[in-house]
N, C-alpha and C positions, 0 to 999 in steps of 0.2 A: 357410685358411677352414674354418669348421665348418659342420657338417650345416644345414639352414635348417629349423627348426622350423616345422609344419604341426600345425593341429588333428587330432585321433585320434591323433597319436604318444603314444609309449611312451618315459617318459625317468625319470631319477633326477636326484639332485644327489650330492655329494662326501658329506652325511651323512645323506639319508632317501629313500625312493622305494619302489619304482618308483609314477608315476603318470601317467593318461590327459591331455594336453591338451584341454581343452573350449574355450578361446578365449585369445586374444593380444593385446594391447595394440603395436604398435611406436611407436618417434619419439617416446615421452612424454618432457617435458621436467621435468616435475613435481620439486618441492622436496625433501628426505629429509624425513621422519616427524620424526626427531627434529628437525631446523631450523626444521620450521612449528612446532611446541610451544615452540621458546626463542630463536626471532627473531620481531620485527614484521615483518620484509621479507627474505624466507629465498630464499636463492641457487637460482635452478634447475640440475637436475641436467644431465650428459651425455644424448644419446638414450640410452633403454631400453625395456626391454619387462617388460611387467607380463604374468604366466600365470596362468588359473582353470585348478586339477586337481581330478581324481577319481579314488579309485584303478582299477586297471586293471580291476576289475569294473565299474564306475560307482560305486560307493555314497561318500560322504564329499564336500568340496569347501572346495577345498586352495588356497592362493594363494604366490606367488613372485613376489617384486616385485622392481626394480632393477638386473637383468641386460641385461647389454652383449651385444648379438646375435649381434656378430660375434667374441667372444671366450666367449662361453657362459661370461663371470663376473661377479659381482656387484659392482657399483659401488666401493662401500668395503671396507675388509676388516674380516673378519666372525671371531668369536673361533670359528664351526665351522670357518673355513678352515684351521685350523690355526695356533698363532702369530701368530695377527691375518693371514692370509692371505684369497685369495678363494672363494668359493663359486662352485661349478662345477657348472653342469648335462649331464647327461651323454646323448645319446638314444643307448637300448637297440636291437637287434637288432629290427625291426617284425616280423622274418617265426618266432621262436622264442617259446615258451610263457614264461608268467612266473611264476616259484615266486614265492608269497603266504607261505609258512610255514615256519621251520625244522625241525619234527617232526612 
């Protein structure tokens, strides 16, 4: 079982981050993006959860859609996973600073 995502955490994914949760979506059963564009009647998805982020300052506002809760991975596989792998959110350390820059 993974960490249970709360608002105010501090998380990354497999290839961008780090950023602030500002709200959660659970339980959505909603369609893929690409199914509702090229079906008339597009399969609902597994539960997931839909994230609004900001970086860890606040500033920007960031979205991550179609992750499985309980596996903190992304529904389909995603060409960032690697190999057509899946997308992995990652929650960061809450109680350590967050380097923003590499120089």
């Amino acid at each position: 079982m993974s960490v249970k995502l709360e608002k105010g955490m501090l998380i990354k994914t497999n290839y961008s981050g780090p950023y602030r949760i500002l709200d959660i979506e659970r339980g959505c059963t909603c369609s893929s993006y690409l199914d509702e564009l090229n079906m008339d009647d597009p399969p609902q998805q597994p539960k997931h959860m839909h994230l609004v982020l900001t970086r860890p300052d606040g500033t920007g506002r960031f979205w991550l859609n179609y992750f499985i809760e309980e596996t903190m991975e992304s529904i389909g596989p995603t060409i960032c996973g690697g190999e057509w792998g899946h997308d992995r959110i990652i929650a960061l350390d809450q109680d350590k600073p967050v380097q923003m820059e590499l120089f």
